[in-house]
Each structure stands twice: as structure tokens, then as C-alpha cells.
C-alpha positions in Angstrom: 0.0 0.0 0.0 2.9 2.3 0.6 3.6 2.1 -2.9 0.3 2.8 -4.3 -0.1 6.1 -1.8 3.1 7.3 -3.0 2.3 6.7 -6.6 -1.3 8.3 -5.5 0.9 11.1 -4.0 3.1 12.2 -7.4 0.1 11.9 -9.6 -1.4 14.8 -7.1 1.5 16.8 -7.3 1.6 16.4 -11.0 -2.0 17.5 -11.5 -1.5 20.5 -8.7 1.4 21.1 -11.4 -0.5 21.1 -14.6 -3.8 22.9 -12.9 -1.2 25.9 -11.8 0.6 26.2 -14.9 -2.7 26.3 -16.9 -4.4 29.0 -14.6 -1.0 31.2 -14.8 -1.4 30.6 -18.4 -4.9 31.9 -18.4 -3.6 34.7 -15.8 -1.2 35.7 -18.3 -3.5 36.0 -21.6 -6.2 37.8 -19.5 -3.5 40.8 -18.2 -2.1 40.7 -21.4 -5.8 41.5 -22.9 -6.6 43.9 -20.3 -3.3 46.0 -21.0 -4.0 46.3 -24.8 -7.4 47.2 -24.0 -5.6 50.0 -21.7 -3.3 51.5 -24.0 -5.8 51.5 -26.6 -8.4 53.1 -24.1 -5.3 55.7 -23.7 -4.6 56.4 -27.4 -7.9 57.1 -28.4 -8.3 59.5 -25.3 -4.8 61.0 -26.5 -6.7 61.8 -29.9 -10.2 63.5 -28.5 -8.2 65.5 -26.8 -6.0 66.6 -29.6 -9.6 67.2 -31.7 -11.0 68.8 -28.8 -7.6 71.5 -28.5 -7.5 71.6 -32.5 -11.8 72.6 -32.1 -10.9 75.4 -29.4 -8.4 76.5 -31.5 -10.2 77.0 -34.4 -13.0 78.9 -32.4 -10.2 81.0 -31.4 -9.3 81.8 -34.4 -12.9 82.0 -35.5 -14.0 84.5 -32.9 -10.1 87.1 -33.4 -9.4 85.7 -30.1 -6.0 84.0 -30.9 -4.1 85.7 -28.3 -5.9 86.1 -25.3 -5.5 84.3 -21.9 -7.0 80.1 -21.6 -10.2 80.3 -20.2 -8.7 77.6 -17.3 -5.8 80.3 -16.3 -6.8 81.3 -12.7 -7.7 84.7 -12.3 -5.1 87.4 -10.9 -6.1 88.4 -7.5 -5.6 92.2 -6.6 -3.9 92.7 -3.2 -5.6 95.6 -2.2 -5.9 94.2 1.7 -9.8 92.9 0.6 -9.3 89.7 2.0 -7.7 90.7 5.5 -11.0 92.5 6.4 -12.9 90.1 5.8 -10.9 88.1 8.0 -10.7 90.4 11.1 -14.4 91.0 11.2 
């Protein structure tokens, strides 16, 4: 019996074996799937952004305002002392 449950015994290793090698298989082919899906995710949000800059930029253009400010620059802030009353009171 000995000899059967160690024969028994290497057939389960070799199965563990196979059944991990096949799921890190399959591990591998799904990441690999998921990071093309990614970068091509990326890319095509790399162009709509380029279309959207070329679109504003052509409105610019369209509108003679070519060299004024980007509407998301933050607006100067006088320092006139405004803010410290405002504060105290």
C-alpha cells in the first residue's frame, strides 16, 4: 500500500502542477488583454483630446481671439488688503 499512496501522492503533485501552470497561463492571456485594452483606451483619449484643443483653437481663431488668456488660467487676484478685512471682522 505504501507504494500505491506514493504513486497516488506524485500523480497529485503532477496535477497541482498542470492545474497551476494552466491558470498562470490563463492569468497571463487575460493581463495581457486587459493591457492592450488600456493603452488603446489611452490612445484614443490622446486623440479627443487633440480634436477637442484643434476645435478650441479653431474657435479662437474664428472669434479674433487668438491671443488672449485660456479660459482655465486662474484669475489674478488684486492685493488691495480685501481679503484681511474680511478676515478680522
Amino acid at each position: 500500500m505504501d507504494g500505491h499512496n506514493l504513486e497516488d501522492s506524485k500523480q497529485s503533485t503532477a496535477d497541482m502542477s498542470v492545474f497551476v501552470q494552466t491558470l498562470l497561463q490563463q492569468m497571463q492571456s487575460r493581463f495581457q488583454t486587459m493591457s492592450e485594452s488600456i493603452i488603446t483606451k489611452i490612445d484614443e483619449m490622446g486623440d479627443r483630446i487633440n480634436e477637442l484643443e484643434q476645435s478650441i483653437n479653431d474657435l479662437k481663431a474664428e472669434m479674433g481671439m487668438e491671443g488672449s488668456p485660456s479660459p482655465l488660467a486662474p484669475p489674478k487676484q488684486k492685493s488691495d488688503g480685501a481679503n484681511q478685512e474680511d478676515d478680522s471682522a
